[in-house]
MDTraj code that builds the backbone (N, CA, C; nanometers):
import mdtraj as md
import numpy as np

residues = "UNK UNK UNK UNK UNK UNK UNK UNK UNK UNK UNK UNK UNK UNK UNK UNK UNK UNK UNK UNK UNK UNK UNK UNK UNK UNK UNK UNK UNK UNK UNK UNK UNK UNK UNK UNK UNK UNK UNK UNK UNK UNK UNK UNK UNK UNK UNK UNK UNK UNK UNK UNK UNK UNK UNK UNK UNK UNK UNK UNK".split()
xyz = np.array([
    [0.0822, -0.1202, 0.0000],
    [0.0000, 0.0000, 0.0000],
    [0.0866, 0.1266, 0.0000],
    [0.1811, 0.1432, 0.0952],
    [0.2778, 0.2277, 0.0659],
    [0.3632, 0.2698, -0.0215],
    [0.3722, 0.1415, -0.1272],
    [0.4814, 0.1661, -0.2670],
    [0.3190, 0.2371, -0.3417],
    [0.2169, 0.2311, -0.4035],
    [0.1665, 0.2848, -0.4423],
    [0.1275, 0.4333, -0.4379],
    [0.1533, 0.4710, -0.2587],
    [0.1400, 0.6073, -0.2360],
    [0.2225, 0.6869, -0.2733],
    [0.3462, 0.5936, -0.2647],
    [0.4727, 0.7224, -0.3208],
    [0.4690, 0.6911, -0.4762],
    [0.4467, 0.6033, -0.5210],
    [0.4578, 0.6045, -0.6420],
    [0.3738, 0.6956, -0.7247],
    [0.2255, 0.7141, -0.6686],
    [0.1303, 0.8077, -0.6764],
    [0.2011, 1.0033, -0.6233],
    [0.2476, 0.9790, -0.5521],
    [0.2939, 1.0919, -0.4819],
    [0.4393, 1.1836, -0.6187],
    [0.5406, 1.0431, -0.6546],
    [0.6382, 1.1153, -0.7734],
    [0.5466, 1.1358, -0.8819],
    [0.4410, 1.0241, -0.9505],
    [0.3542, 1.0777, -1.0580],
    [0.3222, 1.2226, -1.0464],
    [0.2683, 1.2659, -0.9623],
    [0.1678, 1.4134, -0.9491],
    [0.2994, 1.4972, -0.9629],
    [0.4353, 1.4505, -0.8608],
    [0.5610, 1.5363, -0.8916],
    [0.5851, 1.5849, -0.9609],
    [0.5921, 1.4923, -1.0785],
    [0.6512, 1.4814, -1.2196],
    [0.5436, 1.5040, -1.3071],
    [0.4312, 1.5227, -1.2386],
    [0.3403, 1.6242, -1.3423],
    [0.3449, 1.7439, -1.3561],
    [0.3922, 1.8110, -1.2414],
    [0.3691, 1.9369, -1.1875],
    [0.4753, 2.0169, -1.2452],
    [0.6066, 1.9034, -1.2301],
    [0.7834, 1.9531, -1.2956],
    [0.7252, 1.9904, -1.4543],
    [0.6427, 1.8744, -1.4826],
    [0.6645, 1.9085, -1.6459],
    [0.5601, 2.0380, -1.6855],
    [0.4970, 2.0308, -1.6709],
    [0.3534, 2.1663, -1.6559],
    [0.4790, 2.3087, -1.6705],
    [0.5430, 2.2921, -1.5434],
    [0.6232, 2.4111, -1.5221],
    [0.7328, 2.4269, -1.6157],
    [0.7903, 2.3195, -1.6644],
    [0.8712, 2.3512, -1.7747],
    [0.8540, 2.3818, -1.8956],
    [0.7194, 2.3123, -1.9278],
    [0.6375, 2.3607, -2.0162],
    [0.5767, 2.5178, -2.0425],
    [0.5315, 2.5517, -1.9298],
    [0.4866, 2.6868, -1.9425],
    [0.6207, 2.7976, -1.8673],
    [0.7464, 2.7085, -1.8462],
    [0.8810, 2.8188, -1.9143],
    [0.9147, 2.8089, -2.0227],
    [0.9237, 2.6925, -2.0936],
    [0.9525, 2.6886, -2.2757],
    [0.8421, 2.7833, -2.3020],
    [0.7552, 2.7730, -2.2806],
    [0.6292, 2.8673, -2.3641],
    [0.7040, 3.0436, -2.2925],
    [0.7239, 3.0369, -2.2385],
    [0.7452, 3.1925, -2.2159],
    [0.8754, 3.2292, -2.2296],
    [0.9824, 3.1097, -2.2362],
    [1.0851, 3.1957, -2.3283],
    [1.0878, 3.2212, -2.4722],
    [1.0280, 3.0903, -2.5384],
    [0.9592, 3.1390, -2.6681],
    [0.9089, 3.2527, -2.6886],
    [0.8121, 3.3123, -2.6479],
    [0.7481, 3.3954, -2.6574],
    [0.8528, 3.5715, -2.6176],
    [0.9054, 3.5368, -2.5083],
    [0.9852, 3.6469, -2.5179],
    [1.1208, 3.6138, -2.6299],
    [1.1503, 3.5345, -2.6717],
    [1.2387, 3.5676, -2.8238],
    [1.1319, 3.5957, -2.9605],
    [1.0405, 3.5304, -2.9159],
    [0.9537, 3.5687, -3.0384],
    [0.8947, 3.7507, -3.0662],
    [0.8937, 3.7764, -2.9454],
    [0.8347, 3.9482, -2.9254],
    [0.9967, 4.0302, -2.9776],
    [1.1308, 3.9700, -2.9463],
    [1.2087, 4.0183, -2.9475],
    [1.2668, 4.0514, -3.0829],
    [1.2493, 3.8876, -3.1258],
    [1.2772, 3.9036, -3.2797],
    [1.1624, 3.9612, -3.4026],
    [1.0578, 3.9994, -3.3206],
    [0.9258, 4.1223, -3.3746],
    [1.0200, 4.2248, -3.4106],
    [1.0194, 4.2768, -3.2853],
    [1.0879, 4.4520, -3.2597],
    [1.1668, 4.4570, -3.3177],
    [1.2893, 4.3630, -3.3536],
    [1.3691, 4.3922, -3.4391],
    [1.3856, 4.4198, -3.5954],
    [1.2827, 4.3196, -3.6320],
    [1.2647, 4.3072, -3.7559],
    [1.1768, 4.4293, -3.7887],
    [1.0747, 4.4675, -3.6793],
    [1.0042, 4.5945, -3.7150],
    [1.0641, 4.7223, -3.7421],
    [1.1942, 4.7099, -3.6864],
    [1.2701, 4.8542, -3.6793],
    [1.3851, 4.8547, -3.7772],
    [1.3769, 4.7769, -3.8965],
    [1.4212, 4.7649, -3.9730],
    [1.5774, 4.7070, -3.9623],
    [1.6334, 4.7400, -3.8716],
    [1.7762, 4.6747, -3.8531],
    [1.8069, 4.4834, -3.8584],
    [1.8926, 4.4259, -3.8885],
    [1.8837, 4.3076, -3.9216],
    [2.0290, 4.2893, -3.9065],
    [2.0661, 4.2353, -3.7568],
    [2.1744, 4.2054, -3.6654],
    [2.2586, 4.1064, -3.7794],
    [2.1654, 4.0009, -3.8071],
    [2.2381, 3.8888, -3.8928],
    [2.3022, 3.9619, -3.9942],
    [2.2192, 4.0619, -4.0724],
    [2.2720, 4.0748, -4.1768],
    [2.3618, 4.2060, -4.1502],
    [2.3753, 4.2786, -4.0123],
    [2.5180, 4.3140, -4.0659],
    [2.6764, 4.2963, -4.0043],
    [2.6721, 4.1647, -3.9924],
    [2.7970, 4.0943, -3.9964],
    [2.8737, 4.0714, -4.1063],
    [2.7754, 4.0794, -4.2334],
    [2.8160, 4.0642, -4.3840],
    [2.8642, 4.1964, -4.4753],
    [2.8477, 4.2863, -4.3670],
    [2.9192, 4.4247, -4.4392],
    [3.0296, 4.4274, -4.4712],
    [3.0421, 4.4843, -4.6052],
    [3.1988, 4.4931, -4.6244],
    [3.2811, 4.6108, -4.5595],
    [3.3663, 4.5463, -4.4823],
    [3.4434, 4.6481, -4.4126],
    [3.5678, 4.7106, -4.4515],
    [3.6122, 4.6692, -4.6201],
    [3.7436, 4.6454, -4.6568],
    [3.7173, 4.8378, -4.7033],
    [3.8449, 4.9032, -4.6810],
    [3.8890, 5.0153, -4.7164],
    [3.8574, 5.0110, -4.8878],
    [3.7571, 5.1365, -4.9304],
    [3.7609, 5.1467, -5.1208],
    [3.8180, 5.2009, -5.1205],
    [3.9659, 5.2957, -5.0398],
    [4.1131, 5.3166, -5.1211],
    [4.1960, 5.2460, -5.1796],
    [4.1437, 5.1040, -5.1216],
    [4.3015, 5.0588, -5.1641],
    [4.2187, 4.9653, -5.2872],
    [4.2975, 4.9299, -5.3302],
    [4.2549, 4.8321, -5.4907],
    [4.2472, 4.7383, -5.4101],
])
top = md.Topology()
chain = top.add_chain()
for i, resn in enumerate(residues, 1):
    res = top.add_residue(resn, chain, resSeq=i)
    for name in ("N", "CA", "C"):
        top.add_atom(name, md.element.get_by_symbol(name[0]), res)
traj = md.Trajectory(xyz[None], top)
């Protein structure tokens, strides 16, 4: 009777762990998702300027 209670007792545990990790994946999603909004709304595009050419047009 007792192995069932705890066994009953980690189930609900390990429901509760996953619920909560679940609704932190959902809210860090969501705050990169709002993040990568704003960015794209404000026209700047981080990725793309790593690809600038930085080379001096004095020199050949």
């Amino acid at each position: 009777m007792a192995i069932r209670w705890v066994v009953g007792v980690l189930a609900v545990a390990a429901f509760i762990v996953g619920l909560v990790l679940q609704l932190l994946a959902l809210m860090i999603g969501g705050v990169v998702g709002l993040l990568a909004a704003l960015v794209v709304r404000s026209g700047r595009n981080p990725l793309a300027e790593s690809y600038r050419d930085i080379r001096d047009p004095r020199m050949p």
